[in-house]
TINUDREN-669788 format. One record per residue (C-alpha): x, y, z; residue in one letter; residue number from 0. Coordinates in nm, 2 decimals. Last residue first. Layout:
// residues N
c1:X, c2:Y, c3:Z, aa:A, i:NUM
...
//
This chain:
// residues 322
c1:8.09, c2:16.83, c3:-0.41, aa:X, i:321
c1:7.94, c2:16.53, c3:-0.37, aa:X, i:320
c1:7.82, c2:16.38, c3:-0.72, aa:X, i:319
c1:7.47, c2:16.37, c3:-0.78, aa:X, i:318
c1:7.57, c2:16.51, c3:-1.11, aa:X, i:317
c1:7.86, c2:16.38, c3:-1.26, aa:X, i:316
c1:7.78, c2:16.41, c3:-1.65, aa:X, i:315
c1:7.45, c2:16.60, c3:-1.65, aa:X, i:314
c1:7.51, c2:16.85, c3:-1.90, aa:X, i:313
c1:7.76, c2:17.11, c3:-1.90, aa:X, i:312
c1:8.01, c2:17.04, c3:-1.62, aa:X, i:311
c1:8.11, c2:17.29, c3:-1.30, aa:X, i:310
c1:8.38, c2:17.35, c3:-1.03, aa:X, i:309
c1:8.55, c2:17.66, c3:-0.88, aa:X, i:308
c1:8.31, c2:17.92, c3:-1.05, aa:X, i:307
c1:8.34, c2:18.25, c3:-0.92, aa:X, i:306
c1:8.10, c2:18.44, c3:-0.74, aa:X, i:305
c1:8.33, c2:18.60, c3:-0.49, aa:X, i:304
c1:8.21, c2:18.40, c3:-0.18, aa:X, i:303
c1:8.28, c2:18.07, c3:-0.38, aa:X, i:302
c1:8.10, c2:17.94, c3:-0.65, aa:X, i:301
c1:8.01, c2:17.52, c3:-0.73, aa:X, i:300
c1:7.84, c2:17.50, c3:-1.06, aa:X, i:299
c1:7.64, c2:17.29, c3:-1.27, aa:X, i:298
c1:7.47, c2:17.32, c3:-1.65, aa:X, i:297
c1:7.21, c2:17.18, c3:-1.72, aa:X, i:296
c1:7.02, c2:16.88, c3:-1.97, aa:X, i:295
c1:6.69, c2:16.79, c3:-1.82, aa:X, i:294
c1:6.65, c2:16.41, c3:-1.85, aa:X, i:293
c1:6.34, c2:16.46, c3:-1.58, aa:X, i:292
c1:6.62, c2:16.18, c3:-1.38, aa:X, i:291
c1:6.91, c2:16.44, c3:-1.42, aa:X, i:290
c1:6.69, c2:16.73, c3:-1.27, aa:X, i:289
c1:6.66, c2:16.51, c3:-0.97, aa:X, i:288
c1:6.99, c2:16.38, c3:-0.93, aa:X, i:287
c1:7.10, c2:16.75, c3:-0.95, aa:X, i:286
c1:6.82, c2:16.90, c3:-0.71, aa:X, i:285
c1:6.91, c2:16.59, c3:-0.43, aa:X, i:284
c1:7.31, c2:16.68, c3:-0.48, aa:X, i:283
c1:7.24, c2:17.07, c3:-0.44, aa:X, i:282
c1:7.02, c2:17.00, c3:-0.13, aa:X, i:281
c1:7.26, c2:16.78, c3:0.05, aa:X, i:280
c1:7.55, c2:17.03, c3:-0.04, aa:X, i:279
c1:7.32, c2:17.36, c3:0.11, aa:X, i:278
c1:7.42, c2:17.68, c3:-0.02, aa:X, i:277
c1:7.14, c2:17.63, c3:-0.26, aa:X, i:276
c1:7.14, c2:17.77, c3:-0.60, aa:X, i:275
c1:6.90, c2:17.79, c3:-0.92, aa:X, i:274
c1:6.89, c2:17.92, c3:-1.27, aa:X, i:273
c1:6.57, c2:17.78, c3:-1.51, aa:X, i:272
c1:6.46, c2:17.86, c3:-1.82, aa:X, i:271
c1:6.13, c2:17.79, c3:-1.90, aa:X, i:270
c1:5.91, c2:17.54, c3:-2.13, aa:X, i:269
c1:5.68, c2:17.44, c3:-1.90, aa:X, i:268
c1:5.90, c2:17.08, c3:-1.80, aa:X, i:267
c1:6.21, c2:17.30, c3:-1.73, aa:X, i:266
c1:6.01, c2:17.53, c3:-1.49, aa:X, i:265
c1:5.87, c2:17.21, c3:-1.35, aa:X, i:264
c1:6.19, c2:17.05, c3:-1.21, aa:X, i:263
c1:6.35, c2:17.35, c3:-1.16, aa:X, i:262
c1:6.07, c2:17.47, c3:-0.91, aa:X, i:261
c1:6.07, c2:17.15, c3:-0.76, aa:X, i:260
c1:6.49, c2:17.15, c3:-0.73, aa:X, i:259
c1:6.47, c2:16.97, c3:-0.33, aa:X, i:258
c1:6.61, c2:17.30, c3:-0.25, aa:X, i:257
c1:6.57, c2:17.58, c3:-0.45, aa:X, i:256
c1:6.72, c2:17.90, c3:-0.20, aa:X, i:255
c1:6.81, c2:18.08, c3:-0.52, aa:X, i:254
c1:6.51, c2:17.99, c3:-0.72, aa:X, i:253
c1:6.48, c2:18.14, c3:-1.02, aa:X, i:252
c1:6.30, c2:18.12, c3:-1.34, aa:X, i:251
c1:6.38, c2:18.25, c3:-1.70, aa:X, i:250
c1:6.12, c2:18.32, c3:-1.94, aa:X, i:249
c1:6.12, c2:18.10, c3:-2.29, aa:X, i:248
c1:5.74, c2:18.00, c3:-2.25, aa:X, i:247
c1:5.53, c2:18.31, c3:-2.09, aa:X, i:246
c1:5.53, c2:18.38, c3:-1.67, aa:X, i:245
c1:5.27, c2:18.48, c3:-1.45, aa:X, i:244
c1:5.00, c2:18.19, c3:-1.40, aa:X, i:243
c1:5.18, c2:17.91, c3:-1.56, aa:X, i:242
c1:5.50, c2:17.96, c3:-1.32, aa:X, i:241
c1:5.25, c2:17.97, c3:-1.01, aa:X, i:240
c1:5.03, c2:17.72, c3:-1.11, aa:X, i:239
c1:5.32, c2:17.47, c3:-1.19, aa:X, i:238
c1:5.53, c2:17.55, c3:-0.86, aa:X, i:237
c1:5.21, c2:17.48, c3:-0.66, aa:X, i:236
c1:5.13, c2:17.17, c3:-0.89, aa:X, i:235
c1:5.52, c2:17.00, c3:-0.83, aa:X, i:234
c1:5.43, c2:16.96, c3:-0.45, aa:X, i:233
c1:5.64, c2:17.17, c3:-0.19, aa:X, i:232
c1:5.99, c2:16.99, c3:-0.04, aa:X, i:231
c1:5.92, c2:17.08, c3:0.37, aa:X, i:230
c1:6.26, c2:16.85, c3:0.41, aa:X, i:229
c1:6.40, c2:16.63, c3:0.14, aa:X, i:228
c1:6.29, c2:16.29, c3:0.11, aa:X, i:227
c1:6.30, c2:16.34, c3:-0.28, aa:X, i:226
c1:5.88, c2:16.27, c3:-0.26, aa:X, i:225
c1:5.72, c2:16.29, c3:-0.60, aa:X, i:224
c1:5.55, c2:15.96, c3:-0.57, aa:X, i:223
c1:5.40, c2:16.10, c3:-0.27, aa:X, i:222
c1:5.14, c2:16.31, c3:-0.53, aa:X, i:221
c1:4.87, c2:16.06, c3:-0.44, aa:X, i:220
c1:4.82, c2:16.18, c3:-0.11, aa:X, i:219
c1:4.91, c2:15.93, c3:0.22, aa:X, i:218
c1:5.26, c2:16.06, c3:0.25, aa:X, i:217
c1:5.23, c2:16.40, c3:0.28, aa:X, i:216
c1:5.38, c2:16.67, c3:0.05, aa:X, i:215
c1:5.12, c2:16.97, c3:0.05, aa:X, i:214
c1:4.78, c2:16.92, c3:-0.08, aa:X, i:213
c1:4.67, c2:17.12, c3:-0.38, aa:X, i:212
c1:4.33, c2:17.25, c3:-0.40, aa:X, i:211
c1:4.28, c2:17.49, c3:-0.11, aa:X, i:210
c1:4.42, c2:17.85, c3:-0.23, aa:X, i:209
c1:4.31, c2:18.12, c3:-0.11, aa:X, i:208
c1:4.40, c2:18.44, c3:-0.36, aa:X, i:207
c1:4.13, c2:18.36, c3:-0.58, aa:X, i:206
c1:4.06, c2:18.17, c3:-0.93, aa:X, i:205
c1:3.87, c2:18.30, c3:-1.19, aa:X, i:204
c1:3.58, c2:18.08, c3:-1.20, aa:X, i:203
c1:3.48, c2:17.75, c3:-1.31, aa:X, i:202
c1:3.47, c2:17.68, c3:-1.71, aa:X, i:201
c1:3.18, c2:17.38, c3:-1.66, aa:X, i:200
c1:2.93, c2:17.68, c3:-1.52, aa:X, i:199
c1:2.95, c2:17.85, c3:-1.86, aa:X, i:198
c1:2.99, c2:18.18, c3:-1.90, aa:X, i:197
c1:2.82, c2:18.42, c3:-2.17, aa:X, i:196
c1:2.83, c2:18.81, c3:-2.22, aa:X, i:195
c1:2.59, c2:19.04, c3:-2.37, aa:X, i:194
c1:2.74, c2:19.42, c3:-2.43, aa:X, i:193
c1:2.55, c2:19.73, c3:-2.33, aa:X, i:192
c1:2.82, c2:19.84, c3:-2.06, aa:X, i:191
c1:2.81, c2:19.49, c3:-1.89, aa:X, i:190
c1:2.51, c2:19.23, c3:-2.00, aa:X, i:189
c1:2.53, c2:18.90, c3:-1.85, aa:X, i:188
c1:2.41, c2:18.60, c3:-1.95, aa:X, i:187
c1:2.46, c2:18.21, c3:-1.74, aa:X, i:186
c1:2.54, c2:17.90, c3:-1.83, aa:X, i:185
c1:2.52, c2:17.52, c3:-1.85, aa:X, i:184
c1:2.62, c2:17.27, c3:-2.13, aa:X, i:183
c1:2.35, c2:17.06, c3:-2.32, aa:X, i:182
c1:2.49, c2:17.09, c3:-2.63, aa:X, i:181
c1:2.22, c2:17.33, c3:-2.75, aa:X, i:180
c1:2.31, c2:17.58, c3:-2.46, aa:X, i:179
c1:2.14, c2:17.53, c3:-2.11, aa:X, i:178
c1:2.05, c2:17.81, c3:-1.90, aa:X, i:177
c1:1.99, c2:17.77, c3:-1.51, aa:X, i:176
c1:2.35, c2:17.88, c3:-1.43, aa:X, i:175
c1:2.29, c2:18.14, c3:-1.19, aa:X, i:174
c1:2.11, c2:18.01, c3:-0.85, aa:X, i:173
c1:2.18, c2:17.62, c3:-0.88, aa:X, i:172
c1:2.53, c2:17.71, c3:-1.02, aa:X, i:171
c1:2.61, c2:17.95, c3:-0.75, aa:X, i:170
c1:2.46, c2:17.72, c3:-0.45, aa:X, i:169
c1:2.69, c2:17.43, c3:-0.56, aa:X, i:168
c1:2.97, c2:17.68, c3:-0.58, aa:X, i:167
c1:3.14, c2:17.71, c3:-0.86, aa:X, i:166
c1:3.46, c2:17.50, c3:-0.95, aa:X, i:165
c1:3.81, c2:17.68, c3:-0.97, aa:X, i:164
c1:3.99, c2:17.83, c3:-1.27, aa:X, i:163
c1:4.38, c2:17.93, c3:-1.25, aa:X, i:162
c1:4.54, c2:17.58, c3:-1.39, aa:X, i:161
c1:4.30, c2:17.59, c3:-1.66, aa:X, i:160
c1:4.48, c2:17.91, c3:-1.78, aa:X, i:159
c1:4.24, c2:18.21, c3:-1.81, aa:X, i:158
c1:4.43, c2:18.45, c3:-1.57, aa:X, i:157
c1:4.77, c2:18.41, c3:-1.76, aa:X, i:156
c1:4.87, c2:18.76, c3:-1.54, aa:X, i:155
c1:5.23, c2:18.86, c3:-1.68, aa:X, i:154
c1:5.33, c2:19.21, c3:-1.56, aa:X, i:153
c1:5.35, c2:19.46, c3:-1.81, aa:X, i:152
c1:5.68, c2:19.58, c3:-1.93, aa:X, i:151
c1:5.66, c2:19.96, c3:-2.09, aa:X, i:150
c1:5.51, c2:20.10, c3:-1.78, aa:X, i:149
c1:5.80, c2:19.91, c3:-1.59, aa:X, i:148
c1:5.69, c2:19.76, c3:-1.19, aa:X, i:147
c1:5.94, c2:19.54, c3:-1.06, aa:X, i:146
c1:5.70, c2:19.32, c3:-0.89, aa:X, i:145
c1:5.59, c2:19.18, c3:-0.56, aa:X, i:144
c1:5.41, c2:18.92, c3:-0.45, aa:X, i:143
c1:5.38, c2:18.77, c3:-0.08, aa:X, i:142
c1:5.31, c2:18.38, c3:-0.03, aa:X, i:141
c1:5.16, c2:18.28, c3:0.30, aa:X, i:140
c1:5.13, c2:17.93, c3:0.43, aa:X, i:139
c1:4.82, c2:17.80, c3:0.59, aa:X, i:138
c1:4.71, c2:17.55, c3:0.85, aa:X, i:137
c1:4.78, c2:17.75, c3:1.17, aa:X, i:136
c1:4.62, c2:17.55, c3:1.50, aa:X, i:135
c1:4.43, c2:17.80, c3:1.72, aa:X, i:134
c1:4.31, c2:17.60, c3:2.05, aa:X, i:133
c1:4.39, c2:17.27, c3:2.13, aa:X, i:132
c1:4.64, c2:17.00, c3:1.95, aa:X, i:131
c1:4.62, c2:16.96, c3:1.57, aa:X, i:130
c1:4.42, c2:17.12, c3:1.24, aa:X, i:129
c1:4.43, c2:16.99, c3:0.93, aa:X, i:128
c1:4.69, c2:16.88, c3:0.68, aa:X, i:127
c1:4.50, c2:17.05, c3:0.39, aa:X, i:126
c1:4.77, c2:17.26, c3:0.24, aa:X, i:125
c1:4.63, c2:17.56, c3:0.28, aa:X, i:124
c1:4.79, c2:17.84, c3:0.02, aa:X, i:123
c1:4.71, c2:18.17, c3:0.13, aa:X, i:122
c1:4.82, c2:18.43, c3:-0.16, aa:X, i:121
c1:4.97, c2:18.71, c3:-0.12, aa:X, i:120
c1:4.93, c2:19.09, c3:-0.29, aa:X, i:119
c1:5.12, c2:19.32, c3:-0.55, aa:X, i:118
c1:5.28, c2:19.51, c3:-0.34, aa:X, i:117
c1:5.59, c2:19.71, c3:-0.57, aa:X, i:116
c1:5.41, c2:20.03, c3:-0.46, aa:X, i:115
c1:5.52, c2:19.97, c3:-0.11, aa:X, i:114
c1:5.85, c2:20.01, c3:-0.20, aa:X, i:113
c1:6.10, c2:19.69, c3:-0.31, aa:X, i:112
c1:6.31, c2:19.70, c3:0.07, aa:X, i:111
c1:6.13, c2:19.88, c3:0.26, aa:X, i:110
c1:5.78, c2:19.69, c3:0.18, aa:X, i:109
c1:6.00, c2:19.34, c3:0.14, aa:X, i:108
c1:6.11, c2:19.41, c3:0.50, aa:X, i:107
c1:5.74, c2:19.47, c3:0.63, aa:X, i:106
c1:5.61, c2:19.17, c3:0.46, aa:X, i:105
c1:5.92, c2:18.96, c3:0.65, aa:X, i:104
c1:5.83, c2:19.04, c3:0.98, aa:X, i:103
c1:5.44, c2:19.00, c3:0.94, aa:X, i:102
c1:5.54, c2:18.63, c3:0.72, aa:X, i:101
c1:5.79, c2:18.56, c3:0.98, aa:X, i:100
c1:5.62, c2:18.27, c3:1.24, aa:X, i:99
c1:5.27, c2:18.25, c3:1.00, aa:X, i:98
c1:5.47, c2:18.06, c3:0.73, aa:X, i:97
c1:5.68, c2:18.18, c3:0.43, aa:X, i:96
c1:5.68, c2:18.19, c3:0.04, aa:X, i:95
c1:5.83, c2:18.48, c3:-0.13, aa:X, i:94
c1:5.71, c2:18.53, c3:-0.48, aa:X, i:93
c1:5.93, c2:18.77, c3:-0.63, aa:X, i:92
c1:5.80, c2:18.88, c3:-0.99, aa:X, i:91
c1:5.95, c2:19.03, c3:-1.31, aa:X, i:90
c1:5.81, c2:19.35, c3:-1.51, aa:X, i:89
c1:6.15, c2:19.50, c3:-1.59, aa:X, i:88
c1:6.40, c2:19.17, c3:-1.49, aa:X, i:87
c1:6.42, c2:19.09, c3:-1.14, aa:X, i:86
c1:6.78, c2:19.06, c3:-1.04, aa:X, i:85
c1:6.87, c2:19.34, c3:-0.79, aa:X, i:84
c1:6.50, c2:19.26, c3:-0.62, aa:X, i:83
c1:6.65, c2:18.93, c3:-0.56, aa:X, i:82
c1:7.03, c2:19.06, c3:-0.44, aa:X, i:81
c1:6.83, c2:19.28, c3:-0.18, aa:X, i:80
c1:6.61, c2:18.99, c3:-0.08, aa:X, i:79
c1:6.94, c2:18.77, c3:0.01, aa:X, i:78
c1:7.04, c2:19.10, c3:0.21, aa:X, i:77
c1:6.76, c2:19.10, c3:0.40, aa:X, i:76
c1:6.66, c2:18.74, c3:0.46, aa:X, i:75
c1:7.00, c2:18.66, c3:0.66, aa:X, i:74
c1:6.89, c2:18.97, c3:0.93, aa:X, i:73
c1:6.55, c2:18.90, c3:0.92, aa:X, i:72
c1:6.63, c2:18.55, c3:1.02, aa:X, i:71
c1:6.85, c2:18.70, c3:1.31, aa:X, i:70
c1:6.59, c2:18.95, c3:1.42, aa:X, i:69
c1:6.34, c2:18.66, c3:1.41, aa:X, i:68
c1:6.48, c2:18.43, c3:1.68, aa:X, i:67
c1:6.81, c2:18.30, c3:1.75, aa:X, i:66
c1:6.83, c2:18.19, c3:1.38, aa:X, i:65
c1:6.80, c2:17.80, c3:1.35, aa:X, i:64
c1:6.66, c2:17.73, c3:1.02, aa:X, i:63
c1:7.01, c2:17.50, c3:0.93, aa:X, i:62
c1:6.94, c2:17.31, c3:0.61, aa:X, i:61
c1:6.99, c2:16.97, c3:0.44, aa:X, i:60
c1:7.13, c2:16.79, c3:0.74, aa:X, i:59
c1:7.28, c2:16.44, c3:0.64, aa:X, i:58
c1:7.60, c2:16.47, c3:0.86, aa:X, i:57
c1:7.36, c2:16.41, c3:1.16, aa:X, i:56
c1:7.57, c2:16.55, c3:1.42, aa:X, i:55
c1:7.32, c2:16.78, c3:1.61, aa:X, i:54
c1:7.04, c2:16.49, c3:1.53, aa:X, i:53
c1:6.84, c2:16.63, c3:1.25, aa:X, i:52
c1:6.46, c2:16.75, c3:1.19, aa:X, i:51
c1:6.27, c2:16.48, c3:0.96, aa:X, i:50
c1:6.39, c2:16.16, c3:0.86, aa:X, i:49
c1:6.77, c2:16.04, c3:0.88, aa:X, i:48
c1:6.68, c2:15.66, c3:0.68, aa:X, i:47
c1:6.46, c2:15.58, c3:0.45, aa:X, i:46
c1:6.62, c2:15.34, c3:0.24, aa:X, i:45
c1:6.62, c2:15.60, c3:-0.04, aa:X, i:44
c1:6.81, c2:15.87, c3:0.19, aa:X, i:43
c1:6.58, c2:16.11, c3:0.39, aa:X, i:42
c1:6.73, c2:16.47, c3:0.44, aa:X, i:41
c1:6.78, c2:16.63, c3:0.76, aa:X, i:40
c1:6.62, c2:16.95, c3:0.92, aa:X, i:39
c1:6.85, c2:17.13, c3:1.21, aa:X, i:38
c1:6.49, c2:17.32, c3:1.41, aa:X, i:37
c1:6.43, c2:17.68, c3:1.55, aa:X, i:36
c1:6.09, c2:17.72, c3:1.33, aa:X, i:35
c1:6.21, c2:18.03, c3:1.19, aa:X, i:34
c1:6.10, c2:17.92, c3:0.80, aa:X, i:33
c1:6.38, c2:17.85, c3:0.57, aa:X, i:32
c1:6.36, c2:17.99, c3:0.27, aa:X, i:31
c1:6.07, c2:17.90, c3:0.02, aa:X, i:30
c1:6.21, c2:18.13, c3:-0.28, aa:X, i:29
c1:6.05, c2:18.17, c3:-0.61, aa:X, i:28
c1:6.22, c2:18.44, c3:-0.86, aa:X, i:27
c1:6.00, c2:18.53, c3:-1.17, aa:X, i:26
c1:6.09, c2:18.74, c3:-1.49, aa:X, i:25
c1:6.45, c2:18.71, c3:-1.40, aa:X, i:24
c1:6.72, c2:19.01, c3:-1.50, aa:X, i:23
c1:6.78, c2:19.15, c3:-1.83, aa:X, i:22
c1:7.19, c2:19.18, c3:-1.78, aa:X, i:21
c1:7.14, c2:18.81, c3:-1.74, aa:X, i:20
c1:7.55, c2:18.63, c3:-1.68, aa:X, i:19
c1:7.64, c2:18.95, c3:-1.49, aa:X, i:18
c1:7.31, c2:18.92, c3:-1.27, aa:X, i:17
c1:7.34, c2:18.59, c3:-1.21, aa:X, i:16
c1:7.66, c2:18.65, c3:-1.08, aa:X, i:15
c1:7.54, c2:18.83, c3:-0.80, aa:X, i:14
c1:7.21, c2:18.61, c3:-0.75, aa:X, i:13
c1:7.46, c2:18.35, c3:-0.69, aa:X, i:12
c1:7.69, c2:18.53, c3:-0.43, aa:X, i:11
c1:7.35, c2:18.60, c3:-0.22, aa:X, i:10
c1:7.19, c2:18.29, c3:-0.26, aa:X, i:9
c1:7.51, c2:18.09, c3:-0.15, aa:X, i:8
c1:7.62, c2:17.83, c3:-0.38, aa:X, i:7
c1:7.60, c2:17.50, c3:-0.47, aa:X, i:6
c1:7.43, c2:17.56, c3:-0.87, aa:X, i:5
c1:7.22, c2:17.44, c3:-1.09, aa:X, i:4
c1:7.23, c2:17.64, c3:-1.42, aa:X, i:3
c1:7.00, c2:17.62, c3:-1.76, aa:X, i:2
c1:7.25, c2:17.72, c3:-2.03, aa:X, i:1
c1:7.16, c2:18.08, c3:-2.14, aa:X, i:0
//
C-alpha cells in the first residue's frame, strides 16, 4: 500500500481504509481534540494567528468546542467504533487525552473494545510545571487497547533503547557494587536456579510514567520541530510509542493526525503510514510536512461516502488548498 494522507473525516477514512487493508492497522494513534471549549488556530511562518482563534479566524485548524462532555463523547464514539473496526489481529489503539475526558472516554473504550481488550495507560508529563493555586494537572493520559488474537501476539519491543530509563541514584549505590573487567557496573541475581547479570549503564525497563520527553514549548531544544500547529506532540513520544509496539513494514494510523508527527516518524522507522484530518489547515500543514522529510505519498480528498474526489501519487501539489 501507497502511504496515504488524506482531508477527510475520521470516520469516512477509517471506512475506506478498511476496504483498501482487509488486515487492518497494527497501531492507530489518535490525540483528538481535548474538551477544553476553545476554536484553536494555526501559526503561519511569520508567526501570525497563534494559539486559540478569533470566531472568524479563517486559519482555525480545529473546533474542540462540544457543549460539554456528552457531545465529545458523542463525536468520539463512533470515530472509536470505525478504529476498533480497523485494528488488524493483535493491533493497538493508543488514545491520547487530558484529565477533562480521560474518565469519560476510558469508560467508552471499555463498552466499546470489552474490558478484556484493557491493556493499560500511560502518564506522559510533559514537564511544563505547575500554575495558579491549588491542584494544577501536568499529565496527559494515554489508554491502550488491543485486538486480542491467540495466534497474533501483541508487539512489546521492551528492550529497545527508547524503553530503558536511568536507575536511581540510591539503586545503583545499593545494587550495582560489582564491576566487570571493563570497568562497567552490575549487579547478580539468581531466579529459578539460573544466575543473571545487569548492568547499571542498561537502565531499567521503562514504566507507565513517563517524564523524559518535554512537550512542544518554545524554550526546549525540540522547538525546531514546531509546524505552528496547535497542541502538535514532539517527534520522541510518537517514536517511543511506534518503536515500542510495532515491527518495520507495519502500518500506522492516525485518523485525527494533525500536524502529521506520527506520519512524520512512522515513515522515518520504517512504517507504513495512512492518515486523515477533517481539518483543511491540518491536511495542508501534514502534506508540506511529509513533503519536506522527502516522503513520497499518496493524497486524497473523500467525501461522506469514502470516495476519492481529488488525489496525486507523490508529492506533486501538496500544500496545495484543497
Amino acid at each position: 500500500m501507497t502511504d496515504v494522507l488524506a482531508h477527510a473525516d475520521a470516520t469516512v477514512f477509517l471506512a475506506a481504509l478498511r476496504e483498501r487493508e482487509p488486515r487492518g492497522v497494527d497501531l492507530c494513534y489518535v490525540d483528538p481534540p481535548f474538551n477544553v471549549g476553545s476554536a484553536f488556530s494555526a501559526r503561519s511562518k511569520k508567526g501570525e494567528s497563534r494559539g486559540r482563534a478569533r470566531s472568524a479566524d479563517a486559519n482555525v485548524a480545529y473546533e474542540d468546542q462540544w457543549g460539554g462532555i456528552d457531545g465529545f463523547l458523542g463525536f468520539l464514539e463512533p470515530r472509536l467504533e470505525a478504529m476498533r473496526d480497523v485494528l488488524a489481529p493483535g493491533g493497538m489503539l493508543w488514545l491520547h487525552l487530558d484529565h477533562r475526558a480521560v474518565h469519560e472516554a476510558k469508560a467508552l473504550c471499555d463498552k466499546l473494545f470489552g474490558r478484556d481488550a484493557s491493556l493499560g495507560e500511560v502518564i506522559w508529563v510533559p514537564g511544563n510545571g505547575a500554575r495558579g493555586r491549588g491542584l494544577s494537572m501536568t499529565h496527559q493520559t494515554l489508554l491502550l487497547y488491543g485486538k486480542r488474537d491467540p495466534d497474533h501476539p501483541f508487539v512489546w519491543n521492551d528492550d529497545h533503547p527508547l524503553l530503558r530509563e536511568p536507575y536511581a541514584r540510591t539503586s545503583l549505590e545499593m545494587h550495582f557494587r560489582s564491576l566487570d573487567e571493563n570497568g562497567r557496573r552490575y549487579r547478580e541475581r539468581v531466579i529459578a536456579g539460573k544466575r543473571y547479570r545487569y548492568y547499571a549503564d542498561e537502565g531499567r525497563k521503562l514504566g507507565s510514567v513517563w517524564t523524559d520527553i518535554p512537550a512542544m514549548v518554545a524554550n526546549t531544544p525540540i522547538k525546531k520541530e514546531g509546524t505552528g500547529y496547535p497542541t502538535q506532540k514532539p517527534e520522541r513520544l510518537l517514536e517511543r510509542i511506534i518503536q515500542w509496539v510495532t515491527l518495520p513494514g507495519a502500518l500506522v494510523c492516525d485518523p485525527m493526525c494533525g500536524s502529521g508527527t506520527t506520519l512524520v516518524v512512522a515513515a522515518r522507522l520504517g512504517r507504513r503510514f495512512a492518515g486523515s484530518d477533517r481539518s483543511p489547515v491540518a491536511f495542508k500543514v501534514a502534506a508540506e510536512r511529509l513533503a519536506r522529510e522527502g516522503v513520497t505519498f499518496e493524497t486524497a480528498v473523500m467525501d461522506g461516502r469514502g470516495e476519492t474526489t481529488e488525489g496525486a501519487e507523490g508529492t506533486e501539489g501538496v500544500g496545495a488548498e484543497r
